[in-house]
VEXMI-781948 format. One record per residue (C-alpha): residue in three letters; x, y, z. Coordinates in Angstrom, 3 decimals, always signed. Example, Ala and Ser with C-alpha at 12.3 -4.5 7.8 and 13.67 -1.06 7.14 Angstrom:
BEGIN
<resn:ALA, x:+12.300, y:-4.500, z:+7.800>
<resn:SER, x:+13.670, y:-1.060, z:+7.140>
//
This chain:
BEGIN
<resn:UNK, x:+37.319, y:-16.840, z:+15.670>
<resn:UNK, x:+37.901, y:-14.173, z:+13.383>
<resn:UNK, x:+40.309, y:-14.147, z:+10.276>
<resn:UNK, x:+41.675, y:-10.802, z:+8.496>
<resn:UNK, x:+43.077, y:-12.353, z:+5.454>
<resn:UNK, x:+46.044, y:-10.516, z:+3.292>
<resn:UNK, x:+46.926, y:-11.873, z:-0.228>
<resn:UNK, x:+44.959, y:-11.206, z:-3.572>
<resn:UNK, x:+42.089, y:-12.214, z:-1.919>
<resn:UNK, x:+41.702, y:-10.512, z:+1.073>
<resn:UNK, x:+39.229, y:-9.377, z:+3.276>
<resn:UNK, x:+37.430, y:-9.995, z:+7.170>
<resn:UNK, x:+35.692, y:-13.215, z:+8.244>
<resn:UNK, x:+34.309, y:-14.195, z:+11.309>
<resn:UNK, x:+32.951, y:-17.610, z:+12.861>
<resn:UNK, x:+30.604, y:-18.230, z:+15.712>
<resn:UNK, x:+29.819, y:-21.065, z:+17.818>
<resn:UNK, x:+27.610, y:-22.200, z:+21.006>
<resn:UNK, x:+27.471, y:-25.747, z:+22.142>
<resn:UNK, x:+26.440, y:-27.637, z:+25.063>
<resn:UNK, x:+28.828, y:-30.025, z:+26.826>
<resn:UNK, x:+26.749, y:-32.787, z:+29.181>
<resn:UNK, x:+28.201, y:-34.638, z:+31.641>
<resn:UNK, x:+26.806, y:-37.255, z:+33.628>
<resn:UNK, x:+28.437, y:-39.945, z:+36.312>
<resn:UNK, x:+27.418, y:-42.524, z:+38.936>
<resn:UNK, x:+30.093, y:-44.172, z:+40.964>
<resn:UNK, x:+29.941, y:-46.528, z:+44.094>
<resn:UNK, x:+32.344, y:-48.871, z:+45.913>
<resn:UNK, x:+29.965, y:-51.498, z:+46.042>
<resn:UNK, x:+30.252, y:-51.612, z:+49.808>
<resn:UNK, x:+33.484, y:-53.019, z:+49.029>
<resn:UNK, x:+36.976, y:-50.686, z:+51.247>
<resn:UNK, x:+39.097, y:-49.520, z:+48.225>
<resn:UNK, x:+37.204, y:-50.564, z:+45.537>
<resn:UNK, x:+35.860, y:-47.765, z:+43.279>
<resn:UNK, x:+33.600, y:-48.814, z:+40.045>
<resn:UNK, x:+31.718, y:-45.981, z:+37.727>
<resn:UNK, x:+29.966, y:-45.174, z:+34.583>
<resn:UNK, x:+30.175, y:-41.935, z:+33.063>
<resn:UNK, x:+28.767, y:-40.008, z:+30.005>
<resn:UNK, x:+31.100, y:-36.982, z:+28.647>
<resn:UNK, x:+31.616, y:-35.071, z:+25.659>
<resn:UNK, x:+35.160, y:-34.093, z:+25.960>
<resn:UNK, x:+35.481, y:-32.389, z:+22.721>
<resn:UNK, x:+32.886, y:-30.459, z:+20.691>
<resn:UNK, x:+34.415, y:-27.969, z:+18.175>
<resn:UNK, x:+33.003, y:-25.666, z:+15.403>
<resn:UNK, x:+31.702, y:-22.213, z:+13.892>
<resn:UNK, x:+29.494, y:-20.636, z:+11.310>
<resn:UNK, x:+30.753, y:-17.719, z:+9.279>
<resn:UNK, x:+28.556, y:-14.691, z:+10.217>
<resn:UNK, x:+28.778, y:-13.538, z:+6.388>
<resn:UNK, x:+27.727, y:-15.960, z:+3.501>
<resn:UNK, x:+30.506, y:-14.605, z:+1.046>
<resn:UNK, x:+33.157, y:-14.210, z:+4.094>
<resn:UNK, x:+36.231, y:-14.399, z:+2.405>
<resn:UNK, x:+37.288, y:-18.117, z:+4.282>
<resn:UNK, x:+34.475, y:-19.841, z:+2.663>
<resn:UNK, x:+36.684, y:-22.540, z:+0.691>
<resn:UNK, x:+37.830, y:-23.951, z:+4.162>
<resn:UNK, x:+34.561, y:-23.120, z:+6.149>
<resn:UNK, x:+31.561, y:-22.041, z:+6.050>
<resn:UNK, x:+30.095, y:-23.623, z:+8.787>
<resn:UNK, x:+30.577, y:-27.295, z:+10.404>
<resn:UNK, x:+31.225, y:-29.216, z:+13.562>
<resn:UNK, x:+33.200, y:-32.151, z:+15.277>
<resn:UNK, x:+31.905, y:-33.218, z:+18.308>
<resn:UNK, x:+32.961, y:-36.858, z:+19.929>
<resn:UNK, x:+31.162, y:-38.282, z:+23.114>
<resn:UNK, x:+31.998, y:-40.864, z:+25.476>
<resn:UNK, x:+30.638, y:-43.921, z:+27.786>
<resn:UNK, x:+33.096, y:-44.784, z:+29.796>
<resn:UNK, x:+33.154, y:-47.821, z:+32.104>
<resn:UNK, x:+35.579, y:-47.659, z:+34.763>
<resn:UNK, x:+36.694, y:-49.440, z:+37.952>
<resn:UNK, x:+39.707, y:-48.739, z:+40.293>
<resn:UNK, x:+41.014, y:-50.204, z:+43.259>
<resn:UNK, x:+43.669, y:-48.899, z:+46.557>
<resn:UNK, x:+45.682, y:-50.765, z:+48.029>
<resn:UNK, x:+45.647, y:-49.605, z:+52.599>
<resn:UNK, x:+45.399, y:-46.366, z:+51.658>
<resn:UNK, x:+48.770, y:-45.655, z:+49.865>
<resn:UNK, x:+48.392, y:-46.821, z:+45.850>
<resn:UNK, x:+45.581, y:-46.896, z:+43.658>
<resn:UNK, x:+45.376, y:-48.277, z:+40.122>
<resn:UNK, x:+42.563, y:-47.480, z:+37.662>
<resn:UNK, x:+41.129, y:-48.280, z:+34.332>
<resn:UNK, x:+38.871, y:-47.546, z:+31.886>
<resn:UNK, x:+37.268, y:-48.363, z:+28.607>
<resn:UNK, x:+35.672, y:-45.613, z:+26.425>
<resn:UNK, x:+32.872, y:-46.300, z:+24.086>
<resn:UNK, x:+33.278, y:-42.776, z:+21.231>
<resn:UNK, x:+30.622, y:-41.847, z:+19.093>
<resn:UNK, x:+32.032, y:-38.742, z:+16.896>
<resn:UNK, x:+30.022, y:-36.586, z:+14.363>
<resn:UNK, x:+31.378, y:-34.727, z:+11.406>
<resn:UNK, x:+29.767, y:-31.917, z:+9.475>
<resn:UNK, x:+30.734, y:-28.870, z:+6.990>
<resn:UNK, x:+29.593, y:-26.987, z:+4.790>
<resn:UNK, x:+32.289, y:-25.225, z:+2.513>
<resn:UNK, x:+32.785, y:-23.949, z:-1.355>
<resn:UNK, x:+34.881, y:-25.578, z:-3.784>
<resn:UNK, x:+36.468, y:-24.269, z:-6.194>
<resn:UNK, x:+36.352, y:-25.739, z:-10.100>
<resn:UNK, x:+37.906, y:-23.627, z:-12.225>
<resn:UNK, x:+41.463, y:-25.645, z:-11.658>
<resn:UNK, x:+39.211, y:-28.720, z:-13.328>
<resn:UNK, x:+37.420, y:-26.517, z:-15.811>
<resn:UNK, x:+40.988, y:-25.190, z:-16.925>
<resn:UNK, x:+42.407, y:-28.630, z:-17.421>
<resn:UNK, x:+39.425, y:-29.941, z:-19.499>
<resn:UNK, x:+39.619, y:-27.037, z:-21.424>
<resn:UNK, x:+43.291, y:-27.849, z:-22.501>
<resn:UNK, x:+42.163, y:-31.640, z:-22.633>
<resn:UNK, x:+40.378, y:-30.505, z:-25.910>
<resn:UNK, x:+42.881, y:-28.407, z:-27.072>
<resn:UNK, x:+41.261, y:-25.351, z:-26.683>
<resn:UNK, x:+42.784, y:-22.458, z:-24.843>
<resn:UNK, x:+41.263, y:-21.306, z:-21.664>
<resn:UNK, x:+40.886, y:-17.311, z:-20.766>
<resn:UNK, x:+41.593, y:-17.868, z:-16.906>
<resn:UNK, x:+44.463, y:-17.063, z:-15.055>
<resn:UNK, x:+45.290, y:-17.233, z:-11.123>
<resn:UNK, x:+43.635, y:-13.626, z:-10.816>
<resn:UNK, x:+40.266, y:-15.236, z:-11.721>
<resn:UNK, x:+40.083, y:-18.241, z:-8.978>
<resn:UNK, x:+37.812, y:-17.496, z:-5.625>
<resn:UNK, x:+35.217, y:-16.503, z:-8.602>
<resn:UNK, x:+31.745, y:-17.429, z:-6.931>
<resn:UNK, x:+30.875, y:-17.872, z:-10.111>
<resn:UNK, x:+32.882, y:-20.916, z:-10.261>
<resn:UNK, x:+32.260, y:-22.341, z:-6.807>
<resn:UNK, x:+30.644, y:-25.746, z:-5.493>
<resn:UNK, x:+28.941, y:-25.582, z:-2.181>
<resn:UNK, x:+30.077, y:-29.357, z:-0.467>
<resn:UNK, x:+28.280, y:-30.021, z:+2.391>
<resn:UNK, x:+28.799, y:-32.921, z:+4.557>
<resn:UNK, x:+25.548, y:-33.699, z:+6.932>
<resn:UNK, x:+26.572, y:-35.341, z:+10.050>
<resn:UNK, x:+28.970, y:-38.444, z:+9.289>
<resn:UNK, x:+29.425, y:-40.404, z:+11.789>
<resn:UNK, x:+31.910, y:-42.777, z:+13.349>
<resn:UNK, x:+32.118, y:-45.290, z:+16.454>
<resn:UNK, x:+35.349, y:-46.327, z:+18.069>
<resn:UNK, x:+37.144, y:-46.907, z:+21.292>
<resn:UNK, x:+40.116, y:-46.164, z:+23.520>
<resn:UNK, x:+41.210, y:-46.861, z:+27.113>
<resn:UNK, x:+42.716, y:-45.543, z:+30.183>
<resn:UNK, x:+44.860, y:-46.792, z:+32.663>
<resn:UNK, x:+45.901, y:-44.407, z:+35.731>
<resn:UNK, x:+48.006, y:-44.783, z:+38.620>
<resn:UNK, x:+47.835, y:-42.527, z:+42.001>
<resn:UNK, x:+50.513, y:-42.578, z:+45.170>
<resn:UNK, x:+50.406, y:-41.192, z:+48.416>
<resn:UNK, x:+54.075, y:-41.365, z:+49.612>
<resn:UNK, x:+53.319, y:-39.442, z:+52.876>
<resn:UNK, x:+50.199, y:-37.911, z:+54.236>
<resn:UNK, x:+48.108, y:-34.913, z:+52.373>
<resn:UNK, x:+50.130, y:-35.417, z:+49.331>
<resn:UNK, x:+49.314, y:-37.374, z:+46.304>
<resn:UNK, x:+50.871, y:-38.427, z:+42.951>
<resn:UNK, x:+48.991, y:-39.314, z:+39.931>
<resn:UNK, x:+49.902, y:-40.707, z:+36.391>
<resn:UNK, x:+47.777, y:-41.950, z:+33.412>
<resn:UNK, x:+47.513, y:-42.476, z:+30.047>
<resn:UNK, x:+44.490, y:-42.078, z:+27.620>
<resn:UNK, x:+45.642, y:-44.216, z:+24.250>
<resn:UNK, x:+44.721, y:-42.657, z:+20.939>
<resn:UNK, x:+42.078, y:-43.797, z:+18.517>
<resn:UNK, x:+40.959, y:-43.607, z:+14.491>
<resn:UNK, x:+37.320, y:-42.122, z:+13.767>
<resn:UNK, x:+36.230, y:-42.985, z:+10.524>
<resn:UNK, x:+32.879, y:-40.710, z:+9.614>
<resn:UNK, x:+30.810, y:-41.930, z:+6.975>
<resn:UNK, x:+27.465, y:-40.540, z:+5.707>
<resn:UNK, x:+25.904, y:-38.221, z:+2.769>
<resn:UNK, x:+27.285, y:-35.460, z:+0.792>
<resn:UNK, x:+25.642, y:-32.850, z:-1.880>
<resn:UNK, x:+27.955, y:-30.967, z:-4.355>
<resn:UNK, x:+25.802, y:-28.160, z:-5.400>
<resn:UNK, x:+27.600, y:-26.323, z:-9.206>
<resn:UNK, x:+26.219, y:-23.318, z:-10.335>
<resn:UNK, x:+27.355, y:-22.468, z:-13.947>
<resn:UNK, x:+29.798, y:-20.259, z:-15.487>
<resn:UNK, x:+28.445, y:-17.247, z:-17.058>
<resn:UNK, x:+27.191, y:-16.870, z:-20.781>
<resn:UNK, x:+30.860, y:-14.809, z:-21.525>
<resn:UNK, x:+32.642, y:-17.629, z:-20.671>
<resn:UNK, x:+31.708, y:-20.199, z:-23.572>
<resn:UNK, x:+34.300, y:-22.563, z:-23.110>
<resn:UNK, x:+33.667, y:-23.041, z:-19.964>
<resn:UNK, x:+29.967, y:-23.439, z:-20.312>
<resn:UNK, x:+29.855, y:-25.483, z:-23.133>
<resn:UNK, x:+32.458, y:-27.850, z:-20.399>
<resn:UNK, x:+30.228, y:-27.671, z:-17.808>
<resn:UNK, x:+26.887, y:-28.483, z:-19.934>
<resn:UNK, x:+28.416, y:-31.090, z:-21.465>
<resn:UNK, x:+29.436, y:-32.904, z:-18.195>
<resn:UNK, x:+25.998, y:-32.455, z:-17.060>
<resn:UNK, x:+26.690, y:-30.456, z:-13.745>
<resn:UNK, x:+25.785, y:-26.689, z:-14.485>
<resn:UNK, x:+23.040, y:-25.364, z:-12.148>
<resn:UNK, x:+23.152, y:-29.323, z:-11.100>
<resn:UNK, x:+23.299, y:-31.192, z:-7.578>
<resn:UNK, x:+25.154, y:-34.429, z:-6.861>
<resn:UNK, x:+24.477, y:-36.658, z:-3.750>
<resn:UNK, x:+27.316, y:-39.067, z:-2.613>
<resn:UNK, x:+28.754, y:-41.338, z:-0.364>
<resn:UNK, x:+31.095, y:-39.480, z:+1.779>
<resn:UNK, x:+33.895, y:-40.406, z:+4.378>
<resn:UNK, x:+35.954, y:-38.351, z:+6.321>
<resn:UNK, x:+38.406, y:-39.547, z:+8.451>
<resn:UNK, x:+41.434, y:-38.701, z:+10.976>
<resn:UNK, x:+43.735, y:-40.530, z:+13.853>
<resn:UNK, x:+42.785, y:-38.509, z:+17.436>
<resn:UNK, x:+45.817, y:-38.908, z:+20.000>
<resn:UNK, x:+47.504, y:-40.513, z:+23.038>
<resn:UNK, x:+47.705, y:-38.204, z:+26.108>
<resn:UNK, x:+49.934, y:-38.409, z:+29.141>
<resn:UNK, x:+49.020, y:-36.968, z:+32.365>
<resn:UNK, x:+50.603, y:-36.234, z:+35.202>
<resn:UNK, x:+49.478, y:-34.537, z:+38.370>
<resn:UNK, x:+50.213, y:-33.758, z:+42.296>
<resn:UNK, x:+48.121, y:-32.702, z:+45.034>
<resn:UNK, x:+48.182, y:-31.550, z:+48.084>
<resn:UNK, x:+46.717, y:-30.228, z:+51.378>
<resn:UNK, x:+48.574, y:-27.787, z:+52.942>
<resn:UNK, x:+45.832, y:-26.582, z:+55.844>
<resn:UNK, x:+42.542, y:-28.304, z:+56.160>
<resn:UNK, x:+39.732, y:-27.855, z:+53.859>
<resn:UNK, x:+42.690, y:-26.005, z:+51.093>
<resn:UNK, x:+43.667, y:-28.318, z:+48.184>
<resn:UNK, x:+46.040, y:-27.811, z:+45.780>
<resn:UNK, x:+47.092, y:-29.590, z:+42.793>
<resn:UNK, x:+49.446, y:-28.952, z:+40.043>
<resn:UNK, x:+48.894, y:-30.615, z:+36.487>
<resn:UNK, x:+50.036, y:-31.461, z:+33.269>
<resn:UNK, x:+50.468, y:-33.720, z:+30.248>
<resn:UNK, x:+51.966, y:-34.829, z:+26.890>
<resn:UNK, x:+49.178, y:-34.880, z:+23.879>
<resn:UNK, x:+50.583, y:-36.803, z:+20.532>
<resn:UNK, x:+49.255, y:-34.499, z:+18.429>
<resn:UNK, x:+51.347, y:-35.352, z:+15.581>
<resn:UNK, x:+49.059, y:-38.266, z:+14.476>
<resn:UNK, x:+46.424, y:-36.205, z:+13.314>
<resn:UNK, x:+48.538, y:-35.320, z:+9.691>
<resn:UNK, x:+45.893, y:-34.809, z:+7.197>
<resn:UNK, x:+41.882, y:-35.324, z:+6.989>
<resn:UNK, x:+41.266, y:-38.042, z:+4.150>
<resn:UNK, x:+38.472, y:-37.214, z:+2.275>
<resn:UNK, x:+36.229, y:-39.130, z:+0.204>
<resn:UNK, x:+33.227, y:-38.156, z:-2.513>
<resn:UNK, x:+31.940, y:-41.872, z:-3.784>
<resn:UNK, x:+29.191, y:-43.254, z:-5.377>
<resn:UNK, x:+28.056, y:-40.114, z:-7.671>
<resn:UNK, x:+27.349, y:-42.549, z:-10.253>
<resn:UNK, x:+25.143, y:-45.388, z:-8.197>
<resn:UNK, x:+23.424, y:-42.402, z:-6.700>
<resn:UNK, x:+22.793, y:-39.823, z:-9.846>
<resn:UNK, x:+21.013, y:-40.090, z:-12.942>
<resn:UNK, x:+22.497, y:-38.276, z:-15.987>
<resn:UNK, x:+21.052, y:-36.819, z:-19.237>
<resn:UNK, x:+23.042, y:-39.363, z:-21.440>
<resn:UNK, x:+25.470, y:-41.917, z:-21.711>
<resn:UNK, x:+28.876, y:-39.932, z:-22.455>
<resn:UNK, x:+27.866, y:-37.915, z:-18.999>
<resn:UNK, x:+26.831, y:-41.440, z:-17.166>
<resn:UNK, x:+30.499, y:-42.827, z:-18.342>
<resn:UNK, x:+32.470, y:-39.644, z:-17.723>
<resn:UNK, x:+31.055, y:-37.546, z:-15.072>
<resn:UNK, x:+31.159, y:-39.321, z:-11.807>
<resn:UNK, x:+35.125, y:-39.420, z:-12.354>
<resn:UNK, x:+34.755, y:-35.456, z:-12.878>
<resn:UNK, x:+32.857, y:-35.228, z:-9.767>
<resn:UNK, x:+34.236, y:-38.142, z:-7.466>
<resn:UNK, x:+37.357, y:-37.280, z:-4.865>
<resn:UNK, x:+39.760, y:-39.269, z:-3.072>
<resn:UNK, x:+41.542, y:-36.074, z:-1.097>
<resn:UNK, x:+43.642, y:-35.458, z:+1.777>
<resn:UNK, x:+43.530, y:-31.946, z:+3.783>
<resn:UNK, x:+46.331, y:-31.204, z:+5.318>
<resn:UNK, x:+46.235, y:-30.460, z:+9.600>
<resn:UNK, x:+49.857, y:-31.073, z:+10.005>
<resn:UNK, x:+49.132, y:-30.952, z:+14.256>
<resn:UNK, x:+52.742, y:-31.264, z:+16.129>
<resn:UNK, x:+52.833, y:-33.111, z:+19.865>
<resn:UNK, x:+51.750, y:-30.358, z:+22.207>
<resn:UNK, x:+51.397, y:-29.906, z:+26.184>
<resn:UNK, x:+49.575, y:-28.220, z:+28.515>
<resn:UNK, x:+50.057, y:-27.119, z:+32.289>
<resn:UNK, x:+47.781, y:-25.973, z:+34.952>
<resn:UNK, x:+47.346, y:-25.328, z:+38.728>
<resn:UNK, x:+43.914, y:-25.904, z:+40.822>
<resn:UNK, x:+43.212, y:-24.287, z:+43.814>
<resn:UNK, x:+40.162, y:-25.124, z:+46.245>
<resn:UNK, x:+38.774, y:-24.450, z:+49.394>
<resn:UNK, x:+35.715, y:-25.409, z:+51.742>
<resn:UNK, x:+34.259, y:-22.983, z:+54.197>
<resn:UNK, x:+31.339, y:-22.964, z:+56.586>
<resn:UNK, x:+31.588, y:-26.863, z:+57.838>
<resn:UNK, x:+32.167, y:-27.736, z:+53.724>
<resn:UNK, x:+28.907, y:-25.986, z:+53.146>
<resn:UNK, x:+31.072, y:-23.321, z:+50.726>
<resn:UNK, x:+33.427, y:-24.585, z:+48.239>
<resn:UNK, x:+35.321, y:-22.170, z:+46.462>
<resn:UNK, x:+37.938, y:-22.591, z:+43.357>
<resn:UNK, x:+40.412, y:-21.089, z:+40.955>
<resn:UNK, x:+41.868, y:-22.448, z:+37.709>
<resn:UNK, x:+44.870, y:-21.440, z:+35.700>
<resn:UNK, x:+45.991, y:-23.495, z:+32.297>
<resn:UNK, x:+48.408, y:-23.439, z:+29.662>
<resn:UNK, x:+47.531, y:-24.902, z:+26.340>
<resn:UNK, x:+50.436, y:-24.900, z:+23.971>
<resn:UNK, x:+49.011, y:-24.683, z:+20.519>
<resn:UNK, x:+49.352, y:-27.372, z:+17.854>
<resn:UNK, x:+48.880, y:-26.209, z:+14.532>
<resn:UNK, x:+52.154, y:-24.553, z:+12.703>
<resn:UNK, x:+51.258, y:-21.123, z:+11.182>
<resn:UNK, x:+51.812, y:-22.259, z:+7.693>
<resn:UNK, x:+48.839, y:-24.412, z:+7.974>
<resn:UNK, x:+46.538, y:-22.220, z:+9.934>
<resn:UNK, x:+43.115, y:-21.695, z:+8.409>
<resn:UNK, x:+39.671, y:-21.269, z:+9.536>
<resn:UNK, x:+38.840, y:-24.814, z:+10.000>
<resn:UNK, x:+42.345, y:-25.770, z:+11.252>
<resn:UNK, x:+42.258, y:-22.740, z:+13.851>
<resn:UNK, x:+44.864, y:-23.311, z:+17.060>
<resn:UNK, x:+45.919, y:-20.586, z:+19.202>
<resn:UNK, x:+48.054, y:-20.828, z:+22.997>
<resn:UNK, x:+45.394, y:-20.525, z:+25.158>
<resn:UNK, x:+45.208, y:-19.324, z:+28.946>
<resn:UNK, x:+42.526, y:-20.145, z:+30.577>
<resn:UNK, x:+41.106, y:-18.500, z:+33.976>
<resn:UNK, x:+38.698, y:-20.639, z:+35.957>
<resn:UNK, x:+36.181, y:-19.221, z:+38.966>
<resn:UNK, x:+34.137, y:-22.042, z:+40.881>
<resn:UNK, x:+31.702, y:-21.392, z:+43.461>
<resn:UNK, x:+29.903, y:-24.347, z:+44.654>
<resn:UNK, x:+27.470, y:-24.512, z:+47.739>
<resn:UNK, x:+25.700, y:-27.814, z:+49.867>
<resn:UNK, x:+21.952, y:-26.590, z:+50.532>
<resn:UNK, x:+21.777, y:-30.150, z:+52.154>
<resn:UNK, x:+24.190, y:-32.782, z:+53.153>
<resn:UNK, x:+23.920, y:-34.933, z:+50.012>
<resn:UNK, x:+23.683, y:-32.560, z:+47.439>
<resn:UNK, x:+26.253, y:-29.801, z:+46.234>
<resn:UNK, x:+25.671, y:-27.293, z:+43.425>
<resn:UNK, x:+27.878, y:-25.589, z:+41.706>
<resn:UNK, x:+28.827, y:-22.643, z:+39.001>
<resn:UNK, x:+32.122, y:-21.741, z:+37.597>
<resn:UNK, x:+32.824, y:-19.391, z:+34.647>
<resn:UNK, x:+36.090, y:-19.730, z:+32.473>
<resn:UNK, x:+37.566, y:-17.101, z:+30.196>
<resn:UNK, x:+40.328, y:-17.742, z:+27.811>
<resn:UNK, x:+43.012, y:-15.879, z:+26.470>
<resn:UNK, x:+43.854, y:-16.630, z:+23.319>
<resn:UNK, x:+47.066, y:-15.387, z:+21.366>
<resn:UNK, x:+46.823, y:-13.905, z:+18.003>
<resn:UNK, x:+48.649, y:-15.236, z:+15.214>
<resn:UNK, x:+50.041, y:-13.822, z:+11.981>
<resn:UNK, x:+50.518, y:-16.142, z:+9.164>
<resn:UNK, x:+52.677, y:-14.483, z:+6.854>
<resn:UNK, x:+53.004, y:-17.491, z:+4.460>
<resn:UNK, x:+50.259, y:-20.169, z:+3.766>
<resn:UNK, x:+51.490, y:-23.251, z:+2.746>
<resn:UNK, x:+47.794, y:-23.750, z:+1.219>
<resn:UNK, x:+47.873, y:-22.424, z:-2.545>
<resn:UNK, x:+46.577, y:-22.932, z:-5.719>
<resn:UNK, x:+47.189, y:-21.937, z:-9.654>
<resn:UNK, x:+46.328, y:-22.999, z:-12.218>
<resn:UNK, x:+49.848, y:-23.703, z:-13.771>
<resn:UNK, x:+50.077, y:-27.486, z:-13.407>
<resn:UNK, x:+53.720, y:-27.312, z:-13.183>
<resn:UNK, x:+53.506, y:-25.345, z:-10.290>
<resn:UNK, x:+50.859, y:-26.567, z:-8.274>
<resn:UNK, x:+51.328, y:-27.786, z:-4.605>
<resn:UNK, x:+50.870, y:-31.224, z:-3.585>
<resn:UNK, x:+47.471, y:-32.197, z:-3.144>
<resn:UNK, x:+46.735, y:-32.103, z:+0.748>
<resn:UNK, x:+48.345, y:-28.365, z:-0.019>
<resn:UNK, x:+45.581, y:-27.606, z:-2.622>
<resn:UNK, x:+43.520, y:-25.308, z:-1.356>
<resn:UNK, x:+42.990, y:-21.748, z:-1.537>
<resn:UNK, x:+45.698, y:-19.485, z:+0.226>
<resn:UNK, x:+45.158, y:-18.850, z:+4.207>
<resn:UNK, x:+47.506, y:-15.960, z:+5.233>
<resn:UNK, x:+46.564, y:-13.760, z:+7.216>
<resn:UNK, x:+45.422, y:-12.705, z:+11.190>
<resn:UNK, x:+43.722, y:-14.900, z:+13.447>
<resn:UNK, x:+42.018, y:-13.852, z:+16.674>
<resn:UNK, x:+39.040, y:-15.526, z:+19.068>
<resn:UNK, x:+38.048, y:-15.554, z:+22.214>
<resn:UNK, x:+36.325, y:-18.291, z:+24.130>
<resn:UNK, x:+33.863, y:-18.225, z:+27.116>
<resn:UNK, x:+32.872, y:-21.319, z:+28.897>
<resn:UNK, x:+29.462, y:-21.613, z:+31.703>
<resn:UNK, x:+29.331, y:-24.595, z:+34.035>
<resn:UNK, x:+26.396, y:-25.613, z:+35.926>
<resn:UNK, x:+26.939, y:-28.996, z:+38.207>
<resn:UNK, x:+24.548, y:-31.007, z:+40.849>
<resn:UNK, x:+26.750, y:-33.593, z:+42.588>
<resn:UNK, x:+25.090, y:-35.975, z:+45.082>
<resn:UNK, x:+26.413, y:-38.581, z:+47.553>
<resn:UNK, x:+24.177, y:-40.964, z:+48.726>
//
């Protein structure tokens, strides 16, 4: 993804990001006509980037981080003389949560400033000053839940199917460590200085408890396939994703105290609450769909398989609340599959997917800050400004082995 920001602050970014995406299945009817039972290992979602510059100008929303969830899923279906099947499953989720990001404290240097009646030399020119950033990094929280899924599948008339099912949303919860890392403001800027000494945290890093955590949600799909010559299939898909749950990230910096030592009491007593954060981010998602048609064929006595993809991904995230670790874009994607069976059990396979992804202008951020308390935005709002034009590309490699035994 890459961001060309506008605004007082403006300038290029760009984030890169690799991952690997196991999957890993055994199924079996247990010698048992129409029963079907399975276990399954998947990662269905693993998203993140790492800015190629270390002063890229989207550094207070990323600077690098991940989200990746994975799944064991236990499943077990069963069809009823050859016409209705009905299918469930329960997931086991383990999720991970990392980021590493800058912070910025003049906002909190400004209002201790005016706490002691002094009057502070900033104004909204002066914030995005590295000088005044906090590097937060979150290493790897982590969260366990679980969800189901029940599906249902129809075959009113020969060579054609319909399918339903539902996947019910879940919460993660990621907990783990934090560091706050605070440099210190600059010899010309005594007030500030003689702030930051006195709290203890110039040149100075914290470690905390940290939690981070979201609602993931409910999808609906719905699907039909068919068979229109033998050895062609052809299916045409959908589905309903409740995006909307996923409102804000809730943030939480704890513990500074239990885990810190300070240089004396008044820093011991104050500084933790200077330091400690109970924050929501906003994501704002909206309920989303996608659409997509599968075509497949087997050649050579189903020695040759050979596939196309096309999906639509409608995007989630409003502009207003775009930013480079809250990055959405429609998305067509193009699938290629070429699979081949060297022997009867075994089948290997290779498909390559490019997406498409639209660019999108942001012309207003709702993210903002100043430091004129009166005008401030609400606090999931409070963060630095994210106009600007977002482009990325995605490419995507598969490599498969199925056997049948």
């Amino acid at each position: 993804m890459s961001l060309q920001r506008s605004g007082a602050n403006a300038g290029s970014d760009a984030f890169g990001f690799q991952g690997v995406l196991p999957y890993l299945a055994l199924a079996s009817d247990l010698d048992v006509p129409g029963l079907g039972v399975g276990v399954a290992l998947a990662v269905p979602s693993a998203r993140g980037g790492a800015s190629v510059s270390e002063s890229g100008v989207g550094r207070y929303h990323l600077r690098e981080g991940s989200s990746t969830t994975a799944h064991v899923i236990f499943a077990g279906g069963y069809e009823v003389k050859g016409k209705v099947a009905l299918g469930v499953a329960f997931h086991l989720v383990q999720s991970t949560w990392s980021a590493d990001l800058d912070n910025d404290t003049m906002v909190d240097l400004h209002d201790e400033i005016l706490a002691l009646e002094e009057t502070p030399s900033y104004t909204d020119a002066d914030l995005e000053d590295p000088r005044y950033a906090a590097a937060l990094t979150f290493d790897s929280l982590k969260s366990r839940s679980s969800t189901y899924s029940i599906g249902l599948r129809g075959q009113p008339i020969p060579r054609l199917a319909l399918g339903a099912s539902w996947t019910a949303g879940y919460r993660l919860e990621h907990t783990g460590d934090a560091s706050i890392a605070f440099g210190c403001p600059p010899n010309t800027d005594a007030l500030g200085r003689f702030g930051a000494e006195k709290y203890g945290i110039c040149d100075r890093t914290f470690v905390a408890d940290a939690g981070v955590a979201y609602d993931m949600p409910g999808r609906l799909h719905l699907g039909v396939e068919g068979e229109p010559a033998q050895g062609l299939v052809v299916s045409a898909f959908g589905g309903f994703v409740a995006w909307s749950v996923f409102d804000d990230y809730e943030i939480s910096i704890a513990n500074i105290g239990g885990r810190n030592d300070f240089d004396d009491a008044y820093q011991a007593e104050n500084t933790p609450a200077l330091v400690e954060q109970e924050r929501l981010w906003a994501r704002d998602a909206v309920d989303s769909f996608f659409a997509g048609l599968d075509v497949k064929g087997s050649l050579l006595d189903d020695r040759l398989l050979l596939g196309g993809r096309a999906t639509f991904d409608r995007a989630a995230i409003p502009d207003a609340s775009l930013s480079p670790n809250n990055w959405d874009a429609d998305d067509i994607a193009l699938t290629g599959l070429l699979a081949l069976r060297p022997v009867k059990p075994l089948r290997l396979g290779l498909s390559f997917t490019h997406h498409i992804l639209a660019e999108r202008m942001v012309e207003e951020s709702a993210f903002g800050m100043t430091l004129v308390e009166a005008e401030r935005k609400e606090d999931r709002y409070f963060y630095p400004e994210t106009a600007g034009t977002y482009t990325g590309r995605i490419n995507r490699l598969g490599l498969s082995l199925a056997a049948g035994f």
